[in-house]
py3Dmol code that shows the C-alpha trace and the ligand (Angstrom):
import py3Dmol

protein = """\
ATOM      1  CA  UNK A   1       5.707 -15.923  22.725  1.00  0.00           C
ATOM      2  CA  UNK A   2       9.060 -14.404  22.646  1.00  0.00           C
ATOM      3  CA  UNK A   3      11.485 -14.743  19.713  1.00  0.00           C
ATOM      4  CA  UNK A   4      14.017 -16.020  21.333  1.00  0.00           C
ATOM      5  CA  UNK A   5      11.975 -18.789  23.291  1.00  0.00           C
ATOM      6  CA  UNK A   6      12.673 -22.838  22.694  1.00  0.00           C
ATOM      7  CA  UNK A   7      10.946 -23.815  19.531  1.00  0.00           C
ATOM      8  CA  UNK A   8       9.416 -26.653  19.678  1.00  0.00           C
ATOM      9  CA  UNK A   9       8.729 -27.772  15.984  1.00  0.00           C
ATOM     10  CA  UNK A  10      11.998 -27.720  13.752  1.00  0.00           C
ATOM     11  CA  UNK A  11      12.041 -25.444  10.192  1.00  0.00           C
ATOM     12  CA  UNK A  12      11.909 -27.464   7.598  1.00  0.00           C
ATOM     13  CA  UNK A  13      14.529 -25.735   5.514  1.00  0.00           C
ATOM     14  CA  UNK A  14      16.346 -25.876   1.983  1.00  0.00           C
ATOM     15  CA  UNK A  15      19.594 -23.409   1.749  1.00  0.00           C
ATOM     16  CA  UNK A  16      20.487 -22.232  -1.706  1.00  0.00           C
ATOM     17  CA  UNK A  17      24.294 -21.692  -1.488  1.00  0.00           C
ATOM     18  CA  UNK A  18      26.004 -20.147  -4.571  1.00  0.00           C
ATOM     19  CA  UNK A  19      28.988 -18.021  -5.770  1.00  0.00           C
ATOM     20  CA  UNK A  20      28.364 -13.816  -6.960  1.00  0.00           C
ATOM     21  CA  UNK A  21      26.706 -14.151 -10.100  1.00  0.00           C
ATOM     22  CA  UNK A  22      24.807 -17.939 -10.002  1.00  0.00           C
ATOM     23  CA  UNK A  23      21.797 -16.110  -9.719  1.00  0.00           C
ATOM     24  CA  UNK A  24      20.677 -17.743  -5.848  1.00  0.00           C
ATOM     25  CA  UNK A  25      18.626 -14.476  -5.416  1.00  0.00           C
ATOM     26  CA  UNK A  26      16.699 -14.893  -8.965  1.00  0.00           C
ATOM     27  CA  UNK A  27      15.587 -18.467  -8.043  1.00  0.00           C
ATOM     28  CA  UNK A  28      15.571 -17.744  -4.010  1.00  0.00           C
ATOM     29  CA  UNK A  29      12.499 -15.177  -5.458  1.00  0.00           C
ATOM     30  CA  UNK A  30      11.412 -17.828  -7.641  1.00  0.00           C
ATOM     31  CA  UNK A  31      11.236 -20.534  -5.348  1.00  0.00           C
ATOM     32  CA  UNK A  32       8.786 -18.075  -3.248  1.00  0.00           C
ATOM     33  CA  UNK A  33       6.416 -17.385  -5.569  1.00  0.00           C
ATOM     34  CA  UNK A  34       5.622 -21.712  -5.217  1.00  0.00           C
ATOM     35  CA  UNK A  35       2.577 -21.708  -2.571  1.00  0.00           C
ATOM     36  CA  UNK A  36       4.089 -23.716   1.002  1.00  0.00           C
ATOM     37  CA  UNK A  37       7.214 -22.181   0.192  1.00  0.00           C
ATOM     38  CA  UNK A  38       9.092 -19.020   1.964  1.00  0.00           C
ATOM     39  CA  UNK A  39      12.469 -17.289   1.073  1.00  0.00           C
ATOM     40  CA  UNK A  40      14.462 -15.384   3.084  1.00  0.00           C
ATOM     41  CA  UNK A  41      17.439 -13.892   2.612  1.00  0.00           C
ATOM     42  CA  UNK A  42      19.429 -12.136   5.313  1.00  0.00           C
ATOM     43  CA  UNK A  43      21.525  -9.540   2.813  1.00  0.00           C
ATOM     44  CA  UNK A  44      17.654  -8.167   2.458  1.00  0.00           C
ATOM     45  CA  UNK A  45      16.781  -8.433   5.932  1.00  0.00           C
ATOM     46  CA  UNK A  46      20.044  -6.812   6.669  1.00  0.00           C
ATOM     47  CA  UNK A  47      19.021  -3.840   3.862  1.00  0.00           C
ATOM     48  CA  UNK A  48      15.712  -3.505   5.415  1.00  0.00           C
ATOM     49  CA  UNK A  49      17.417  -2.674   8.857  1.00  0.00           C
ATOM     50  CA  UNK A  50      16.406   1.245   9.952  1.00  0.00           C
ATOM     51  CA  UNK A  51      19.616   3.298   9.626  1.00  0.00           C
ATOM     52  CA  UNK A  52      18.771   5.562  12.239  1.00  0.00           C
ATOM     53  CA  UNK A  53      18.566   2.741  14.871  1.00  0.00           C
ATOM     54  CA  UNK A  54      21.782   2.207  16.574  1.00  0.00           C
ATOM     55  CA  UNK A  55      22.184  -1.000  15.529  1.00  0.00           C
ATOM     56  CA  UNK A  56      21.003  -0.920  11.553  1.00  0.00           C
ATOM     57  CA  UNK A  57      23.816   1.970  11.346  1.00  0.00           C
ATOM     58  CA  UNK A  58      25.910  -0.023  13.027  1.00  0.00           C
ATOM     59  CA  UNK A  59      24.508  -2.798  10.227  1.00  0.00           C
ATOM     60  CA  UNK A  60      24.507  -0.916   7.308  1.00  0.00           C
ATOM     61  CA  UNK A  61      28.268   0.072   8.146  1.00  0.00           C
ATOM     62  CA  UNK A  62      29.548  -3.369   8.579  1.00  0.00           C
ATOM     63  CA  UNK A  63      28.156  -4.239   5.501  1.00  0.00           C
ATOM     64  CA  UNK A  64      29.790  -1.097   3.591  1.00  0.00           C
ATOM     65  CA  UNK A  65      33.078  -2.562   4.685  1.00  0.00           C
ATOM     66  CA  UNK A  66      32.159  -5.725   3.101  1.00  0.00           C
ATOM     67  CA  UNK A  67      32.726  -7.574   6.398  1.00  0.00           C
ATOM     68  CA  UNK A  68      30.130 -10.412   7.816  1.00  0.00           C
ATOM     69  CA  UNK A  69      27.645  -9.275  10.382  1.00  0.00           C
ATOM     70  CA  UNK A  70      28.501 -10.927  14.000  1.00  0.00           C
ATOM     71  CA  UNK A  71      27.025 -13.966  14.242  1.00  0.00           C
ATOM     72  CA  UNK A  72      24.980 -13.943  17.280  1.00  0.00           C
ATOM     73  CA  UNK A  73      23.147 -10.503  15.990  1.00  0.00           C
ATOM     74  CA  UNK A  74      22.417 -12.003  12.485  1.00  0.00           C
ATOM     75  CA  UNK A  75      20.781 -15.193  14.190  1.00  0.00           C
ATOM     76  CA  UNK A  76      19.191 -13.106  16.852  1.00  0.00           C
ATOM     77  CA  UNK A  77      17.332 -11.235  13.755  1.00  0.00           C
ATOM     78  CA  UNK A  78      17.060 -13.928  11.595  1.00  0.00           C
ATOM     79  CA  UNK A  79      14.958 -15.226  14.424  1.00  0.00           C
ATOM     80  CA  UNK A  80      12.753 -12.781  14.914  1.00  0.00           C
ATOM     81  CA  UNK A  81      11.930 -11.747  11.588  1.00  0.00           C
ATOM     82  CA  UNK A  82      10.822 -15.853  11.311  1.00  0.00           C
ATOM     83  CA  UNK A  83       9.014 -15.266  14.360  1.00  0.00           C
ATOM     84  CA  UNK A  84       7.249 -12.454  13.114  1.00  0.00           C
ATOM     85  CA  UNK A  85       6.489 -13.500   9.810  1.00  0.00           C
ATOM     86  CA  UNK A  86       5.281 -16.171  11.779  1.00  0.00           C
ATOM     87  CA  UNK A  87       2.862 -14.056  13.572  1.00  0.00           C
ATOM     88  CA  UNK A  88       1.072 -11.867  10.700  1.00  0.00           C
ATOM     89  CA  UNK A  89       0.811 -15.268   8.846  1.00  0.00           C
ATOM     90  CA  UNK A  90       2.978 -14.757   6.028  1.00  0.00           C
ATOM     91  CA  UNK A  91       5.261 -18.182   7.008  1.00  0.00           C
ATOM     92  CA  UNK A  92       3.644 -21.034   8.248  1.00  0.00           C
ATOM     93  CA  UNK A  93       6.239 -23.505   9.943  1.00  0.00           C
ATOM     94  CA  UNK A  94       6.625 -26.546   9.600  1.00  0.00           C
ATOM     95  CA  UNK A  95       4.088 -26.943   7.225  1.00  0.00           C
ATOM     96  CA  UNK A  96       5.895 -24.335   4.501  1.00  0.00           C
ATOM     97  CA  UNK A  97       9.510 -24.713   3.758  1.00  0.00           C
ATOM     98  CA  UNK A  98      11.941 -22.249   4.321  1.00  0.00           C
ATOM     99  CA  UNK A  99      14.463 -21.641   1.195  1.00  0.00           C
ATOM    100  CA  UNK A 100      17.279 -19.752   2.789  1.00  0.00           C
ATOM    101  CA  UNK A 101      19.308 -17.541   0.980  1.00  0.00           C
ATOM    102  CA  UNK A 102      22.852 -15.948   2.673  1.00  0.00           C
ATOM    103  CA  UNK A 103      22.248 -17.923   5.656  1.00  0.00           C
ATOM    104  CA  UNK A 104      24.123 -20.250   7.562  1.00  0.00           C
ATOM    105  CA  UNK A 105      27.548 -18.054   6.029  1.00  0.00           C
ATOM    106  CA  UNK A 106      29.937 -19.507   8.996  1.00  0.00           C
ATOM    107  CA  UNK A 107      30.225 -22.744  10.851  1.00  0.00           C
ATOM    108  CA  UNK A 108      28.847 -21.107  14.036  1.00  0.00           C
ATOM    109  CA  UNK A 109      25.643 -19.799  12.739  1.00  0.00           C
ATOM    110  CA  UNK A 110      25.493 -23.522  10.805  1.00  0.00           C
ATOM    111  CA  UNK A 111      25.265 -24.629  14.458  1.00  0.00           C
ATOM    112  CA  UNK A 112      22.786 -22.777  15.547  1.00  0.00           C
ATOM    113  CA  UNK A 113      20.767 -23.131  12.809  1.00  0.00           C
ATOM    114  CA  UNK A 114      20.887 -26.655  13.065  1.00  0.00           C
ATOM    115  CA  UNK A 115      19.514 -26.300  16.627  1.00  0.00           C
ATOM    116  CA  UNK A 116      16.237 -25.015  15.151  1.00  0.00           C
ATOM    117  CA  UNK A 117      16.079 -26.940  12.451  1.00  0.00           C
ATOM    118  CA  UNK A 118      15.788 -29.906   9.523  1.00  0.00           C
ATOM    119  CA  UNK A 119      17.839 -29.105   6.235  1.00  0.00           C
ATOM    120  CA  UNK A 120      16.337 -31.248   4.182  1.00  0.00           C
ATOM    121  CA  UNK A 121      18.113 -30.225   0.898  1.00  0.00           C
ATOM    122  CA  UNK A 122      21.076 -28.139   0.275  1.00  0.00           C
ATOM    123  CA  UNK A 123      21.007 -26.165  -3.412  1.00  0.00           C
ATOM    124  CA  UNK A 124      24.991 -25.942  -4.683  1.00  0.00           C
ATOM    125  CA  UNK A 125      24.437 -23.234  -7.617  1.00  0.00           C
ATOM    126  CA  UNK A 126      27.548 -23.352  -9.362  1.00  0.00           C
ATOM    127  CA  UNK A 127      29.471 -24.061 -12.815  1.00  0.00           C
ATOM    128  CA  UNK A 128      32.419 -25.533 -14.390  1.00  0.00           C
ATOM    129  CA  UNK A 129      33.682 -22.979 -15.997  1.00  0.00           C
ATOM    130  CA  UNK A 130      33.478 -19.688 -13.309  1.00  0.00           C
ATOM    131  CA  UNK A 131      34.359 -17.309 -16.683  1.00  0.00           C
ATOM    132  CA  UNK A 132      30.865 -17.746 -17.152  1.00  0.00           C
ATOM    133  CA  UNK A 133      29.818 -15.798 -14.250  1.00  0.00           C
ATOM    134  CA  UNK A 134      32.775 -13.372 -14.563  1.00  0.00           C
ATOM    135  CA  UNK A 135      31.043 -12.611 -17.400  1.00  0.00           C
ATOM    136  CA  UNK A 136      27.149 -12.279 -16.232  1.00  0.00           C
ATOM    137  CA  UNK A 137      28.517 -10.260 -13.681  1.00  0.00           C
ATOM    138  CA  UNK A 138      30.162  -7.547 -15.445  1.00  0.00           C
ATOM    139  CA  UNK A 139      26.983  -7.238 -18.304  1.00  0.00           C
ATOM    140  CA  UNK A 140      25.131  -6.713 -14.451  1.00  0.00           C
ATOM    141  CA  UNK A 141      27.694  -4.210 -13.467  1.00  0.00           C
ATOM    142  CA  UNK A 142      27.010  -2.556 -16.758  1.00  0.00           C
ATOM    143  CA  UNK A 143      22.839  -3.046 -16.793  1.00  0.00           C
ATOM    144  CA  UNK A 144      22.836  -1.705 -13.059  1.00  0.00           C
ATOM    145  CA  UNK A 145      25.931   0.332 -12.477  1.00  0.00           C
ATOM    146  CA  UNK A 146      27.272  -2.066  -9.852  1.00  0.00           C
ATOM    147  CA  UNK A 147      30.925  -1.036  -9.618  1.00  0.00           C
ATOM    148  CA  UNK A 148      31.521  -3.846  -7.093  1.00  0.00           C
ATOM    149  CA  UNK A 149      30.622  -6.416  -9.919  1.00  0.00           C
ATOM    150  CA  UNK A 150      32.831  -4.847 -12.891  1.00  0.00           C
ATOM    151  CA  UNK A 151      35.959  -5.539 -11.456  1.00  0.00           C
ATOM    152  CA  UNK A 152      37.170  -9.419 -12.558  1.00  0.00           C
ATOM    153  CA  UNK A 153      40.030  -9.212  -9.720  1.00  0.00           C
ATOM    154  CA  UNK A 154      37.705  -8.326  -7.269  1.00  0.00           C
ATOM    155  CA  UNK A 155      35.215 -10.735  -8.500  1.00  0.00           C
ATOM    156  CA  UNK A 156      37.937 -13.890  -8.040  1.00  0.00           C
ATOM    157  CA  UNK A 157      38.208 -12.480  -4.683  1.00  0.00           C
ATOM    158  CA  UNK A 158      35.084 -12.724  -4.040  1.00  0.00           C
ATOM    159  CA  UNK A 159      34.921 -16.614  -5.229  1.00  0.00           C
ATOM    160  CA  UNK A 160      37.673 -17.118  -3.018  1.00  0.00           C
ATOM    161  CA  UNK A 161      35.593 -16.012  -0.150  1.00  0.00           C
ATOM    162  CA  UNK A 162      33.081 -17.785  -1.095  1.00  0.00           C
ATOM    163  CA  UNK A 163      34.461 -21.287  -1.753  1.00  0.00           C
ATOM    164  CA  UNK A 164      36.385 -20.749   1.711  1.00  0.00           C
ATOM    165  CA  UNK A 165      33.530 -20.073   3.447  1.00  0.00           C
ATOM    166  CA  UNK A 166      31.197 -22.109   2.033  1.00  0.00           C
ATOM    167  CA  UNK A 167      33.286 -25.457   2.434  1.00  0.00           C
ATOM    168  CA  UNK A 168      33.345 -25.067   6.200  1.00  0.00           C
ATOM    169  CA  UNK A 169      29.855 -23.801   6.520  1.00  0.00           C
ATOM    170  CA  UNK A 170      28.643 -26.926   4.860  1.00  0.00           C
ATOM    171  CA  UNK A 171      30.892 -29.091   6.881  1.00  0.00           C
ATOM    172  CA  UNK A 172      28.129 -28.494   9.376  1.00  0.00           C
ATOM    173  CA  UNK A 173      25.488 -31.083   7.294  1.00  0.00           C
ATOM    174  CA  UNK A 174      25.683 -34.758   5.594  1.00  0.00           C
ATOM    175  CA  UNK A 175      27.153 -34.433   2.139  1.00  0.00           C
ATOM    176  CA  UNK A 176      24.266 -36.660   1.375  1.00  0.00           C
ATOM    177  CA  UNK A 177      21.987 -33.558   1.264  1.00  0.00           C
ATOM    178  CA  UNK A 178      23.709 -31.434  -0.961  1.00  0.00           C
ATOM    179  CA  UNK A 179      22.507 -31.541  -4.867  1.00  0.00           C
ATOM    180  CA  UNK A 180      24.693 -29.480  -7.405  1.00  0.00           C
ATOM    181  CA  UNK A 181      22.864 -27.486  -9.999  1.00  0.00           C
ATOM    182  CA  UNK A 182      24.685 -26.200 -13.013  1.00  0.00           C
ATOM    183  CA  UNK A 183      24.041 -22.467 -13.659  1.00  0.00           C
ATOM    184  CA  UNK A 184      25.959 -22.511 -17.336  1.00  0.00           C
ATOM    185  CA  UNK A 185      22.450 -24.248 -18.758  1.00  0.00           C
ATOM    186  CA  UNK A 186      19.632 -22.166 -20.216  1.00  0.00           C
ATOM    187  CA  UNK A 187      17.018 -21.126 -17.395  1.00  0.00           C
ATOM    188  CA  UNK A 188      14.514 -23.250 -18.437  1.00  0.00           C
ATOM    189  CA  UNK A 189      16.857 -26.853 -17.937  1.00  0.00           C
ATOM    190  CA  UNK A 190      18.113 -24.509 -14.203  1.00  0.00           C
ATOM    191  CA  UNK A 191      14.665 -24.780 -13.228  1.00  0.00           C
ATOM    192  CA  UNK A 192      14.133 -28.052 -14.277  1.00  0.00           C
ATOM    193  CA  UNK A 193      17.160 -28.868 -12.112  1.00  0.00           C
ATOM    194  CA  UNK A 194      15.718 -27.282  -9.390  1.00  0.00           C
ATOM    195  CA  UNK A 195      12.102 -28.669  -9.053  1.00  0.00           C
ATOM    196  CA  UNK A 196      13.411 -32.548  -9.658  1.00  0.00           C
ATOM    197  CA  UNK A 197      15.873 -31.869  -6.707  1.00  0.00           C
ATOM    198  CA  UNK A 198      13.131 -30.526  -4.696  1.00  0.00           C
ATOM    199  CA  UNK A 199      10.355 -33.158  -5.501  1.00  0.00           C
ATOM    200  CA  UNK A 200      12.741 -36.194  -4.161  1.00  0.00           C
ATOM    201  CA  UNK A 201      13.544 -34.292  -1.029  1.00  0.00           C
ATOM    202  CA  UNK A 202      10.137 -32.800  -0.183  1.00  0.00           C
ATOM    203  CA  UNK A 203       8.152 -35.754  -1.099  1.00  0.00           C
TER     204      UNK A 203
END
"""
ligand_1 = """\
27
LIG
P 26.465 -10.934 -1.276
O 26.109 -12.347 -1.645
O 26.898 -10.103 -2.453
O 27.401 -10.831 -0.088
P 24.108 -10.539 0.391
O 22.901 -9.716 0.093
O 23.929 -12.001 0.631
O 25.096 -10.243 -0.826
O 24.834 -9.951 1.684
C 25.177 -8.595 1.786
C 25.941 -8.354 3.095
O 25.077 -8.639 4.206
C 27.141 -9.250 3.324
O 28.302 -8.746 2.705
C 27.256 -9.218 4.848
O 27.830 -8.011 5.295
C 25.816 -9.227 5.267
N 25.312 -10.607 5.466
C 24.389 -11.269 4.705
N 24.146 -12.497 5.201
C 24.923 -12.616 6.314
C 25.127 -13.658 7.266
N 24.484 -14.838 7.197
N 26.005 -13.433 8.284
C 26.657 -12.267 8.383
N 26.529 -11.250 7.525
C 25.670 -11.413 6.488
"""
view = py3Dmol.view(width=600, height=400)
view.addModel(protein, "pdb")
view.setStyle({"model": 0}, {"cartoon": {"style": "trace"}})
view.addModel(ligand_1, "xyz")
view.setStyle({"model": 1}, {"stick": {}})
view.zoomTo()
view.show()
């Protein structure tokens, strides 16, 4: 079968959207460990890209200058790494859901996800009070030596991105599917959160 062929039976998908520091990666990893479930996130599959292909340099530098990858490459990938996944038996669709992480990022690739198929939930990580994450961010920055995350101006930049971004990106679905999950609770009540969401839209 080739990866870019018609598919027939939609993904049934749930897209974890979320500013820098809501920790959507920690629960994206989370969320995969739960058996019929598979997360992806294309920042990793972008990562995992060989550097001495022509295109993962031309990747790897895109991504240095903080700029999005063109959208008709990162679905073309995004694709096939589904599709192979798909093949070694590692993601079995439509049977497991897909928990996306970094993907749709613009209203074009929204599009063409949605032409492959059903969202069935959309996760808004997010809080009140964005000091919070200001803050989890820069005890990160310290932890890992992240220099991108110890900068607060650069940080509100980046949640100006974000909120830009994501509001047209999820023009692209009924409102109806998006639940909000606030990030400024203790893990345990996050989680909590997260499977009640998913139980009354997987059921
Ligand atoms: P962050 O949330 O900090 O941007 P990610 O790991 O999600 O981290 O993404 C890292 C980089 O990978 C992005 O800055 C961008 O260059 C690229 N990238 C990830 N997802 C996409 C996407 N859906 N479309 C285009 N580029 C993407």
């Amino acid at each position: 079968m080739n990866a870019t062929a018609p598919q027939v039976v939609p993904y049934q998908v749930v897209l974890l959207f979320g500013p820098p520091g809501s920790g959507k990666g920690t629960w994206g990893k989370i969320l995969n460990q739960i058996p019929g479930f598979y997360h992806f996130s294309t920042g990793e599959m972008f990562r995992m890209l060989d550097v001495d292909s022509d295109l993962g340099y031309r990747i790897i530098e895109t991504m240095r200058r903080g700029e999005l990858v063109p959208d008709e490459i990162t679905f073309d990938l995004w694709q096939k790494h589904l599709h192979n996944a798909t093949l070694i038996g590692r993601f079995h669709p439509p049977k497991d859901t897909l928990v996306l992480d970094g993907f749709p990022r613009t209203p074009r690739q929204a599009e063409m996800l949605n032409r492959v198929a059903e969202v069935k939930l959309i996760l808004k990580l997010d809080c009140a009070n964005r000091d919070i994450l200001v803050e989890r961010l820069h005890r990160r920055a310290i932890l890992e030596a992240r220099l991108d995350d110890a900068n607060p101006s650069v940080i509100r930049r980046r949640f100006t991105v974000y909120d830009t971004d994501t509001e047209a990106t999820l023009r692209n679905f009924s409102e109806g599917l998006v639940e909000a999950i606030d990030v400024a609770v203790p893990p345990v009540q996050i989680l909590s959160a997260i499977g009640a969401a998913l139980a009354r839209r997987l059921a």
